[in-house]
N, C-alpha and C positions, 0 to 999 in steps of 0.2 A: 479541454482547454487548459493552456498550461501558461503561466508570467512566472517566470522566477528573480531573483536577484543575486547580487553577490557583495556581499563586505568582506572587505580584506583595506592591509595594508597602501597605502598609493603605491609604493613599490613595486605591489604585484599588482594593483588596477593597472598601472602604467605597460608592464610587461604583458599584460593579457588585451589591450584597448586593441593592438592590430587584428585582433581574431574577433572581435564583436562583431555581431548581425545585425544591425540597427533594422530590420526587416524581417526578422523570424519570427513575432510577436501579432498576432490580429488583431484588430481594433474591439473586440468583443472582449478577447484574455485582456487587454487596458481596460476598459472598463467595470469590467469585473473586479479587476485588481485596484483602481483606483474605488469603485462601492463599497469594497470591503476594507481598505484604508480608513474610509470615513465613516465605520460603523462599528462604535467600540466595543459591543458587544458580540462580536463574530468571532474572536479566536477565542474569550472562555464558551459562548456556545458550539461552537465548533472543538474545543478540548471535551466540551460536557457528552454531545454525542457520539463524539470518537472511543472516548470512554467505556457510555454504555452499549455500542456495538461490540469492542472488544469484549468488554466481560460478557457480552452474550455469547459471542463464539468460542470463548476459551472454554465458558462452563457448559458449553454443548460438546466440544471435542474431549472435554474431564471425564465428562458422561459416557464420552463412547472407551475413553480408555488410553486417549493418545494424549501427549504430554507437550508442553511446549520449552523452548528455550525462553528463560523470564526476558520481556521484554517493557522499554518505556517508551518506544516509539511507535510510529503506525501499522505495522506490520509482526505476523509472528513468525514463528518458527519450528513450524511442527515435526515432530517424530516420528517418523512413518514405519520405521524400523524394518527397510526396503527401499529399494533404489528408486526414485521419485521419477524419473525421466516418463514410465509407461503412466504412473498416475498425473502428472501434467501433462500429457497428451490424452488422456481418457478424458478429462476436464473440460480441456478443448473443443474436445468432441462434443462435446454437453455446453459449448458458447459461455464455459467460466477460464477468465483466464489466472493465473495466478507467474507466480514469481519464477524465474530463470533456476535451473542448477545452479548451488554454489556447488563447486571440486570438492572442496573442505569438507563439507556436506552432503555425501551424496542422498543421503536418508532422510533429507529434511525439505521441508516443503515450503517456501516463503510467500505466505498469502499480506499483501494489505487489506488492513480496517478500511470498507467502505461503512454506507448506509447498512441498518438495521437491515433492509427488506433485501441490501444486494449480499450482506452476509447471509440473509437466509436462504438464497437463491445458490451461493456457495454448499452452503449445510447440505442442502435436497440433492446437489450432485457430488457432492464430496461421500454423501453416505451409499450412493451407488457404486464408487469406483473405488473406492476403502475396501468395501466388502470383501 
């Protein structure tokens, strides 16, 4: 389920309003979005567990030896030190999906921070097809 928004300038609100979808939204992703509006406590818990997933998986890949690009958002950027294309499709294979080829990057593998147990679920297939 995905609500997003956008701020910007009126200028570019204005220049972008002929392309809006007033219908690409489901009534679930509103609700969602407006529960978590009224509940102040959901973006520092929501920072708190993104957190400690991260530092879980960072200090399990530390472990195995692979390195990441520092990061402060929700995703990393591992160093596979190998072209990532067959290890994102090995993953696949295993019903984990993770992040597109950057060009820039062919050696780096872009996972986002989900949940603790679906990062762990990453870990169990990422140490099979690392190998």
């Amino acid at each position: 389920m995905r609500c997003g928004y956008c701020v910007a300038q009126k200028e570019t609100i204005e220049r972008m309003r002929p392309h809006q979808m007033w219908d690409s939204v489901n009534i679930m992703a509103l609700a969602a979005a407006i529960a978590n509006l009224n509940d102040p406590d959901q973006v520092t818990n929501g920072q708190r567990l993104n957190s400690e997933a991260k530092a879980f998986v960072t200090g399990e890949l530390d472990k195995m030896g692979y390195k990441q690009i520092p990061s402060q958002a929700n995703f990393i950027m591992i160093d596979m030190k190998r072209p990532v294309v067959p290890l994102i499709q090995a993953l696949k294979q295993r019903n984990v999906q993770v992040g597109r080829l950057f060009p820039a990057l062919p050696n780096h593998m872009r996972v986002t921070i989900g949940k603790k147990n679906e990062m762990e679920s990453f870990l169990s297939a990422f140490r099979q097809v690392a190998a």
